[in-house]
C-alpha positions in Angstrom: -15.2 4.7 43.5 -15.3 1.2 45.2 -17.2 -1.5 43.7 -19.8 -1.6 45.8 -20.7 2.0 45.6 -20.5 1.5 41.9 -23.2 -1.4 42.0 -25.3 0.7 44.0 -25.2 3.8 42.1 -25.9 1.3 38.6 -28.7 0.1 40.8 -30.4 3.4 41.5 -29.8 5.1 37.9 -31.5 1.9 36.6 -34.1 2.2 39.2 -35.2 5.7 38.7 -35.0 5.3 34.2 -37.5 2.5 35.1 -39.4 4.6 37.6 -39.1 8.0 34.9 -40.4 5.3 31.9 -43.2 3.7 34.0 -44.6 7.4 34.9 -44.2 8.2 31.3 -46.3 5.7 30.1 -48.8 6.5 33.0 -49.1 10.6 32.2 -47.2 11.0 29.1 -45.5 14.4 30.7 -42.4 14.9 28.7 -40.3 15.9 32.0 -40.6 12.3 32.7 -38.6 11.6 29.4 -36.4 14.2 30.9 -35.6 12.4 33.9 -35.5 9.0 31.9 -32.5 10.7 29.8 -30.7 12.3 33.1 -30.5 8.7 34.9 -29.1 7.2 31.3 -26.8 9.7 31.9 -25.8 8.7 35.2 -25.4 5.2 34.8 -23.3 5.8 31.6 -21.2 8.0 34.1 -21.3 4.9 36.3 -20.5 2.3 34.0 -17.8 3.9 32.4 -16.3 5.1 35.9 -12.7 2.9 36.8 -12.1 1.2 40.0 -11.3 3.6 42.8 -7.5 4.0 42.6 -6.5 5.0 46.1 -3.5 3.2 47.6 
């Protein structure tokens, strides 16, 4: 994965946790914790993800 797509993914799984947390707060629902705990997951796939390593 190349750095940019890497920022940009970091970007959105940040930007939906926030988005899952905030609608949380709002309603409570527990599929919103749900989602908070999927986009952790993504942005620790993310994070830990190397540098692409094509030629």
């Amino acid at each position: 994965m190349s750095p940019a797509a890497r920022i940009i993914a970091l970007v959105i799984a940040a930007a939906m946790f926030f988005f899952s947390a905030w609608m949380y707060s709002r309603t409570g629902d527990w599929v919103a914790v749900v989602f908070a705990l999927g986009s952790v997951a993504y942005g620790v796939y993310f994070f830990s993800s190397g540098p692409d390593r094509r030629g």
